[in-house]
Backbone as numpy.savetxt, mean C-alpha at the origin, in Angstrom:
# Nx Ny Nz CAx CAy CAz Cx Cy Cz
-1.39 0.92 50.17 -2.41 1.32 49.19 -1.78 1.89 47.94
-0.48 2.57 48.08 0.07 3.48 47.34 0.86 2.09 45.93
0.92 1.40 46.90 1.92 -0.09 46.00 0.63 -0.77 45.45
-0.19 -1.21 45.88 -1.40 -1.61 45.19 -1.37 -0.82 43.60
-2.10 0.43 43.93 -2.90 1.25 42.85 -1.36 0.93 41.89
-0.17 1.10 42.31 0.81 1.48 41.65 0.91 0.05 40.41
1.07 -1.18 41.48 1.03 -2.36 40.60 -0.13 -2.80 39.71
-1.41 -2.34 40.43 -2.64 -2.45 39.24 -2.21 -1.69 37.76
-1.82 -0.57 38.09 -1.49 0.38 36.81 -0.14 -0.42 35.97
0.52 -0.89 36.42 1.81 -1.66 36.22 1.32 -2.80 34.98
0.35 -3.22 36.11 -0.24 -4.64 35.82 -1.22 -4.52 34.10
-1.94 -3.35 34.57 -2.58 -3.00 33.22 -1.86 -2.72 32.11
-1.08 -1.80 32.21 0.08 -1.44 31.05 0.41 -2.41 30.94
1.06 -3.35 31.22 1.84 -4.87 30.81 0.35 -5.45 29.96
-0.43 -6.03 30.13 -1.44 -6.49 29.38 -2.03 -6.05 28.40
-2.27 -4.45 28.45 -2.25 -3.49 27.39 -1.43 -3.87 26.23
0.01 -3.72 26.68 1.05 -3.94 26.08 1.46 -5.38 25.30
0.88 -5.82 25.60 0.95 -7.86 25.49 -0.16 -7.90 24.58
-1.37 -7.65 24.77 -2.56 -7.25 23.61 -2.44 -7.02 22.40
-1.56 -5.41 22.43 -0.70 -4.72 21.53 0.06 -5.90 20.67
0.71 -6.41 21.52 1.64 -6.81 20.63 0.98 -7.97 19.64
0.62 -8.62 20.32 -0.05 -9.93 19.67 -1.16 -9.47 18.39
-1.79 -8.32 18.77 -2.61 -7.76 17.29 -1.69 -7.54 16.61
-0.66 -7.04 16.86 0.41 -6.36 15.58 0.96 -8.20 15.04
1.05 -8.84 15.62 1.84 -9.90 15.12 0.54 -10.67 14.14
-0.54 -10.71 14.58 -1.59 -11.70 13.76 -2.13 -10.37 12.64
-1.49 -9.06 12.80 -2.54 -8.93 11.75 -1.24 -8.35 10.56
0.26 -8.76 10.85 1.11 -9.33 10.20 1.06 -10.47 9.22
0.55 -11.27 10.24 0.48 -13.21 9.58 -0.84 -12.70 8.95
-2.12 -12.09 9.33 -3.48 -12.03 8.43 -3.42 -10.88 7.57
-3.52 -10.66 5.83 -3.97 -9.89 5.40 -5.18 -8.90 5.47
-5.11 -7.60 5.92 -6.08 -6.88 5.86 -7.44 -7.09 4.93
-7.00 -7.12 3.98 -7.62 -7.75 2.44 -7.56 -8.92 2.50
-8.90 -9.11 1.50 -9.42 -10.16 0.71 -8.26 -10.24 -1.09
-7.44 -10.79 -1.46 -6.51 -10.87 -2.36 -7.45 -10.89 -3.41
-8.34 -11.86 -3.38 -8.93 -12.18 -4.99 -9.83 -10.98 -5.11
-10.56 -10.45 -4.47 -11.90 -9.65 -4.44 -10.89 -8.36 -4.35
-9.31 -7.60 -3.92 -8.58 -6.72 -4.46 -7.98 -6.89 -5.88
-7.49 -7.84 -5.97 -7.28 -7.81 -7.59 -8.52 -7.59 -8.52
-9.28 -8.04 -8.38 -11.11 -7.77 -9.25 -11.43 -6.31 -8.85
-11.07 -5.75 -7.58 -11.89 -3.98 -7.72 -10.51 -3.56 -8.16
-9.41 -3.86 -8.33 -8.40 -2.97 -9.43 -9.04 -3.07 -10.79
-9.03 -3.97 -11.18 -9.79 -4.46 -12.45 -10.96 -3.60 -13.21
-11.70 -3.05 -12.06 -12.57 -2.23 -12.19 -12.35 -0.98 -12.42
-11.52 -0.71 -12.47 -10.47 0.55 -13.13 -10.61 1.02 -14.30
-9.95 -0.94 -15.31 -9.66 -0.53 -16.35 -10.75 -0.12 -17.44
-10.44 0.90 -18.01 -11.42 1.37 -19.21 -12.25 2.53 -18.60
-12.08 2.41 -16.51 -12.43 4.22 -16.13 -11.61 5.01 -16.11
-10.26 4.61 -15.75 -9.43 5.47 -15.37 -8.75 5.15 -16.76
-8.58 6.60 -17.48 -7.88 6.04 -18.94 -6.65 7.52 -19.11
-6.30 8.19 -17.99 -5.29 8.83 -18.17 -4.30 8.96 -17.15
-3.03 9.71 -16.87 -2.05 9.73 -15.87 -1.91 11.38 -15.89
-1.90 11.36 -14.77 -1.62 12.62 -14.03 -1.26 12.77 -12.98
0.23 13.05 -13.07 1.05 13.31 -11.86 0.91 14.96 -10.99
-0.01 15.63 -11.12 -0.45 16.95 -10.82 -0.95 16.64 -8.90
-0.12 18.04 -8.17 -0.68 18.18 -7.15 -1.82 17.99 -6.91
-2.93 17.57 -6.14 -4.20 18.28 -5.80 -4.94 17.80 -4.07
-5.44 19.53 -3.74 -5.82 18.90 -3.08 -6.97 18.25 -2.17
-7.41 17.33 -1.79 -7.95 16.30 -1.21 -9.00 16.35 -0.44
-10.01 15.72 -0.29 -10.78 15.96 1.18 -9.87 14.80 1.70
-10.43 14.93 3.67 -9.63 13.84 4.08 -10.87 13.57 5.53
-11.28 12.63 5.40 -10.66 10.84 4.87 -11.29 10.42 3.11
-10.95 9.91 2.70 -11.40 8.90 1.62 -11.37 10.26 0.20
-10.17 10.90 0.05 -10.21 12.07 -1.07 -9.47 11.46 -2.36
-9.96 11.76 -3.49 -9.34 11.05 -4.43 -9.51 11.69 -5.59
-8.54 12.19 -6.73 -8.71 12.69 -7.80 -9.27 12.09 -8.88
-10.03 12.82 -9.99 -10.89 12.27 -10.51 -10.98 11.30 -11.35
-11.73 9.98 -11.11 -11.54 8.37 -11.28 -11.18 8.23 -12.69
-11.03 9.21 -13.81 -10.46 9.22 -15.05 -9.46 9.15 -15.42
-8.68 9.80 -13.95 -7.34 10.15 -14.21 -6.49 9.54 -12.93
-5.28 9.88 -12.61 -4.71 9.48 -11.74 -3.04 9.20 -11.77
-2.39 8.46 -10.57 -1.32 7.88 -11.10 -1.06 6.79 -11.12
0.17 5.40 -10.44 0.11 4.52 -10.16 -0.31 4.05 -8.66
-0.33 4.60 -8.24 -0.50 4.74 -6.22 -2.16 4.67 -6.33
-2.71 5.37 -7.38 -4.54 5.73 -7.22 -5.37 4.05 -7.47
-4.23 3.37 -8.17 -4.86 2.24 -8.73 -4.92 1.52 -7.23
-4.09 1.52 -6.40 -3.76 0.90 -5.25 -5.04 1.14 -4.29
-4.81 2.56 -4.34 -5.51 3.28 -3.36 -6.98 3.16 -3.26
-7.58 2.97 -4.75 -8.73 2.72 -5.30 -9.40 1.43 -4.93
-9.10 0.52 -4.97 -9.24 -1.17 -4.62 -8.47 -1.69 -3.43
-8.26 -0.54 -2.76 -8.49 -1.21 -0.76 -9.72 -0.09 -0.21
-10.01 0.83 -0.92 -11.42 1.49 -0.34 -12.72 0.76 -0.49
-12.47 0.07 -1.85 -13.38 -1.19 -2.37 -13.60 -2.67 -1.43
-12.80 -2.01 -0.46 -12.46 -2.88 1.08 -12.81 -1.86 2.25
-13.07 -0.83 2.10 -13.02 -0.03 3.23 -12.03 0.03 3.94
-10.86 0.24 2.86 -9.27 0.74 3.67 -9.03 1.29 3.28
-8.68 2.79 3.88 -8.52 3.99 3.40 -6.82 4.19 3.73
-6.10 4.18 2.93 -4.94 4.40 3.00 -4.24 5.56 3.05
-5.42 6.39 2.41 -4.76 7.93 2.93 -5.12 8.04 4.34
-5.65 7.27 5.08 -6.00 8.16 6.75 -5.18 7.12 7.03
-4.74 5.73 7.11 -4.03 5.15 7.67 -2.44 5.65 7.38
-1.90 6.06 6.17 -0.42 6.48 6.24 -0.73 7.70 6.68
-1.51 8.16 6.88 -1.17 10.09 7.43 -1.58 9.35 8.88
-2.30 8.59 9.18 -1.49 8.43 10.74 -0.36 7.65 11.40
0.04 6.69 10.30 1.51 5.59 10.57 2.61 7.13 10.47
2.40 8.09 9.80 3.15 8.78 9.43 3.43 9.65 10.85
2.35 9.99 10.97 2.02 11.15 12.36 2.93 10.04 13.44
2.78 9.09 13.84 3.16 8.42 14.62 4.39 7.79 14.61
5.14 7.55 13.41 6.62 7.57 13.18 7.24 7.83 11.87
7.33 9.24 12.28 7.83 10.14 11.51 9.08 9.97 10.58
10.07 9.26 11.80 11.51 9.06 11.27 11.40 7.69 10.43
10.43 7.02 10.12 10.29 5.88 9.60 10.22 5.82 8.11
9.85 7.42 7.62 9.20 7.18 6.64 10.46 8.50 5.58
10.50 8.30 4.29 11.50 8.50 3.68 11.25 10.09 4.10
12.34 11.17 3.42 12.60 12.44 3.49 12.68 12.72 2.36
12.59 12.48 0.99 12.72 12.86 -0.51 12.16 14.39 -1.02
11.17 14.70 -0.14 10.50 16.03 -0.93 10.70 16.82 0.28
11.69 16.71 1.51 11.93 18.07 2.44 11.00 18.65 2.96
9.84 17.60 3.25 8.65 17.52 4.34 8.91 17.80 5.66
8.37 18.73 6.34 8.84 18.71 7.82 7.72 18.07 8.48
6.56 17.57 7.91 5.38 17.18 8.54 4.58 16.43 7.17
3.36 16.01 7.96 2.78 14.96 6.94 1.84 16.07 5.94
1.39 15.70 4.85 0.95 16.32 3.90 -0.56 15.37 3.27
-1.48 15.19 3.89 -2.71 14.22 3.73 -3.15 14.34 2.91
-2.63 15.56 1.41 -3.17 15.05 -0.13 -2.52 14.54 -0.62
-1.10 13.92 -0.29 -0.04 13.98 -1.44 0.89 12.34 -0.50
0.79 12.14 0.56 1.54 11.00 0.88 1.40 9.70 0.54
0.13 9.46 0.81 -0.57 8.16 0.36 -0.19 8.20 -0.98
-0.16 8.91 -1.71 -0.17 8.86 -3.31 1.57 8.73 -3.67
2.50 8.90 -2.75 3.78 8.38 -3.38 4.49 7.12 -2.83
4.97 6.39 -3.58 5.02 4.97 -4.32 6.16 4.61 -2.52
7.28 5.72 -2.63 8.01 4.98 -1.37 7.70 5.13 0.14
6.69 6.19 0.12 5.78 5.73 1.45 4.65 4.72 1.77
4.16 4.36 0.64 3.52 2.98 0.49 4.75 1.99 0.96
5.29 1.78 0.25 6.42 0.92 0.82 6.75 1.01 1.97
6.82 2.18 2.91 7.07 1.69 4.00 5.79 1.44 4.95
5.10 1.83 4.32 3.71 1.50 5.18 3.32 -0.10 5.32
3.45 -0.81 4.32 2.77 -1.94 3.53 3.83 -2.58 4.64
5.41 -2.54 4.54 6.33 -3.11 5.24 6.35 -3.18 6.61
5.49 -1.93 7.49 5.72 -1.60 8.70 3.77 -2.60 9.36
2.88 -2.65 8.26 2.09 -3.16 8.65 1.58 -4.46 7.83
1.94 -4.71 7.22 1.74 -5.86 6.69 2.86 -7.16 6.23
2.64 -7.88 4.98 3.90 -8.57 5.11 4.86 -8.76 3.83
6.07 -8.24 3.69 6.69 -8.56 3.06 7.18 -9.80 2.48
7.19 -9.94 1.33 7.23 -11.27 0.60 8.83 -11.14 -0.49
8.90 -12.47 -1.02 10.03 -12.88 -1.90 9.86 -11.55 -2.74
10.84 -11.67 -3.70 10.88 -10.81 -4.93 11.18 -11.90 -5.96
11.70 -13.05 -5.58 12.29 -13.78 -6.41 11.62 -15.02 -7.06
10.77 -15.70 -5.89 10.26 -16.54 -6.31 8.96 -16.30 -6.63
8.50 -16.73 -8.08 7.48 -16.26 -8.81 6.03 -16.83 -8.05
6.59 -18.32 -7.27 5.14 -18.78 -6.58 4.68 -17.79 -5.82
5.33 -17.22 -5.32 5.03 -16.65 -4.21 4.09 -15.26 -3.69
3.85 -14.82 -5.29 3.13 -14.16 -5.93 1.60 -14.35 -5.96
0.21 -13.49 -5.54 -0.29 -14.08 -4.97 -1.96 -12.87 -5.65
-2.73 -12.85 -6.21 -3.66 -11.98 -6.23 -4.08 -10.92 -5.03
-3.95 -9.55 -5.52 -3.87 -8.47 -4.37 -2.68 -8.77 -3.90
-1.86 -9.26 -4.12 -0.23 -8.63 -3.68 -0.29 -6.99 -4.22
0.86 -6.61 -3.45 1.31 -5.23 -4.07 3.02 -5.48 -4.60
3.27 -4.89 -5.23 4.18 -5.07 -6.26 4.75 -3.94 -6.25
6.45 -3.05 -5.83 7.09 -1.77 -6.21 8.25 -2.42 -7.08
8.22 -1.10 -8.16 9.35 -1.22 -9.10 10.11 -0.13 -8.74
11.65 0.08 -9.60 12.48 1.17 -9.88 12.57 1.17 -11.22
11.99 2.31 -11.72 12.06 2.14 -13.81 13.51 2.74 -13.67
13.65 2.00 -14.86 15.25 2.50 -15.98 15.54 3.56 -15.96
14.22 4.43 -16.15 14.34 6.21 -16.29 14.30 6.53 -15.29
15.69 7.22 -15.48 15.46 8.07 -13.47 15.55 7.08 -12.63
14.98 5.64 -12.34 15.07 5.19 -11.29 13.52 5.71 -10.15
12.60 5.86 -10.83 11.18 6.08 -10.75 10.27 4.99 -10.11
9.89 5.15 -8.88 9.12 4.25 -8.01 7.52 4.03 -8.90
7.61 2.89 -8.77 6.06 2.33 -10.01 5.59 1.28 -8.93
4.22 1.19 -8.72 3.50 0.36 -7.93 2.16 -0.47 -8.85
1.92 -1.68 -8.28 0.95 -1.90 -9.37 0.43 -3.07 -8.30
-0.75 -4.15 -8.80 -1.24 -5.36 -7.66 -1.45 -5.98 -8.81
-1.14 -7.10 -7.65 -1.16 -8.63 -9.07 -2.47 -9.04 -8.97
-2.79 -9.79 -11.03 -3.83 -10.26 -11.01 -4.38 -11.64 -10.74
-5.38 -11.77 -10.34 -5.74 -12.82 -10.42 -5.76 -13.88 -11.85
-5.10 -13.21 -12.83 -4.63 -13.78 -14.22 -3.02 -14.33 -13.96
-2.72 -15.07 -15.23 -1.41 -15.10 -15.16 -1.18 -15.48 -16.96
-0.01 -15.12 -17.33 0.10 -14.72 -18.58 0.81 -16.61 -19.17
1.04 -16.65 -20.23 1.10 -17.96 -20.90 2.15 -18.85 -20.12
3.44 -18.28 -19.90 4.47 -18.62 -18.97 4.00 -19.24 -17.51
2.62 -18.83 -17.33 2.87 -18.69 -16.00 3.01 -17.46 -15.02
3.35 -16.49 -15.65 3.93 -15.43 -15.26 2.70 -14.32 -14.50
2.27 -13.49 -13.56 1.22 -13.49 -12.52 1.02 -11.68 -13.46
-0.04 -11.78 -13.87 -0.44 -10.37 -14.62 -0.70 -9.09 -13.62
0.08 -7.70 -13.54 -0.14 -6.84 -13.06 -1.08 -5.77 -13.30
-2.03 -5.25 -12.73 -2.82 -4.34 -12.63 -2.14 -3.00 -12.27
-1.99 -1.70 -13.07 -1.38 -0.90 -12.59 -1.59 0.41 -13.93
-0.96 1.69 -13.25 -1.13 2.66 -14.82 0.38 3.22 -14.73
0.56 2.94 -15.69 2.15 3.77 -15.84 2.35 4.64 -16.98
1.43 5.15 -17.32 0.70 6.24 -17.93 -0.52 6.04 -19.04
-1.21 5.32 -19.07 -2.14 5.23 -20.31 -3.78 4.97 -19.23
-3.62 4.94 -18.52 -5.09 4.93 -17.39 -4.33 3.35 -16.98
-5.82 2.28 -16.46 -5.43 1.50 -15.79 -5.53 0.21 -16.20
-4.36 -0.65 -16.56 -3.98 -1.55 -17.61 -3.99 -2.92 -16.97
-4.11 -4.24 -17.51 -3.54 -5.55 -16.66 -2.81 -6.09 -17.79
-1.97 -6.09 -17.49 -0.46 -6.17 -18.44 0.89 -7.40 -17.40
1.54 -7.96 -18.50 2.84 -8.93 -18.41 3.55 -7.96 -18.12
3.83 -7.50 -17.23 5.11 -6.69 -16.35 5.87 -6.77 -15.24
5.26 -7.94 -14.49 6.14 -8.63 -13.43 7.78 -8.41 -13.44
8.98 -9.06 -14.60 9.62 -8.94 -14.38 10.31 -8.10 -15.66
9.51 -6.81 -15.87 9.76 -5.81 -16.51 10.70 -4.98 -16.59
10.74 -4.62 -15.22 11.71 -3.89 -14.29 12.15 -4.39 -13.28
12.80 -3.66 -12.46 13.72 -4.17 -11.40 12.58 -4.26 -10.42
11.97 -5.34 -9.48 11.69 -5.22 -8.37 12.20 -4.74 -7.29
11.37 -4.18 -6.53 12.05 -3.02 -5.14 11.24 -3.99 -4.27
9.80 -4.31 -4.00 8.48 -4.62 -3.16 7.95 -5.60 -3.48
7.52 -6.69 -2.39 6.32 -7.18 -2.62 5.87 -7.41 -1.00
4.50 -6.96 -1.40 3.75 -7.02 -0.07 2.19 -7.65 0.45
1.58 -7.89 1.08 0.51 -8.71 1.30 0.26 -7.60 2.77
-1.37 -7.10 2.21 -1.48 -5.88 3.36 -3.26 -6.32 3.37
């Protein structure tokens, strides 16, 4: 009886586990998002959000967000997957809670901080990477409406995030949605700066 119950429990965990895995792999290959209908609620940004502000603040939690006038580059992100009902501040404050060592150490965090994580540029990155799918940097096809897009600026070496538009500029070239300080712009900046990211989440 004792080997029974033991192998049922065995048996369950293994299938559990096999379940597990196979969601994590298809919802790898499937974007969370709708690409065209995220690039269009970034869009919806521009001309609300018309300033930058890198200022602490803090948050309700789930779905907390500083005020739609202002913001930084992460808010533009953050803004147009809620427009999806994906809340990225409750999902990285729990990828975070759950692997801790995964996620950078830059500001001497001993624990997660649910006004302020979601909102910086290299924990997106590892979030987007750990659940969704990483793409080329190089090849321009590959570029895709509602992609996410990380830079490193010249100055400092400053993490910048932005999502591509469903536009593309005369070249060809795939127009970014993003604020890098003037509120929230769709601008030829693809290969502006150095690419760090591209992701499909």
């Amino acid at each position: 009886m004792k080997v029974s119950v033991t192998y049922k429990t065995w048996y369950k965990s293994l299938l559990l586990v096999s379940v597990l895995s196979l969601a994590h792999i298809a919802h790898a290959e499937t974007p969370m998002s709708d690409g065209d209908k995220l690039a269009y609620d970034a869009k919806k940004q521009i001309g609300v959000t018309t300033s930058y502000d890198p200022a602490y603040r803090k948050l309700e939690f789930p779905r907390g967000d500083v005020p739609i006038e202002t913001g930084v580059c992460t808010d533009v992100i953050i803004r147009a997957y809620r427009l999806q009902n994906i809340d990225l501040q409750q999902l990285v404050n729990h990828d975070m809670k759950s692997n801790w060592s995964a996620y950078p150490k830059n500001w001497g965090l001993k624990s997660t901080d649910k006004n302020i994580d979601h909102r910086r540029v290299p924990n997106l990155e590892v979030f987007f990477a750990r659940n969704g799918k990483t793409l080329s940097i190089t090849d321009k096809d590959s570029f895709q409406a509602g992609d996410v897009v990380t830079w490193r600026l010249p100055n400092g070496n400053l993490p910048h995030i932005g999502i591509v538009s469903d536009k593309v500029a005369a070249d060809g070239t795939p127009l970014i949605i993003h604020n890098i300080g003037s509120g929230t712009q769709e601008e030829n900046i693809l290969y502006t700066y150095p690419i760090k990211g591209h992701y499909r989440y």
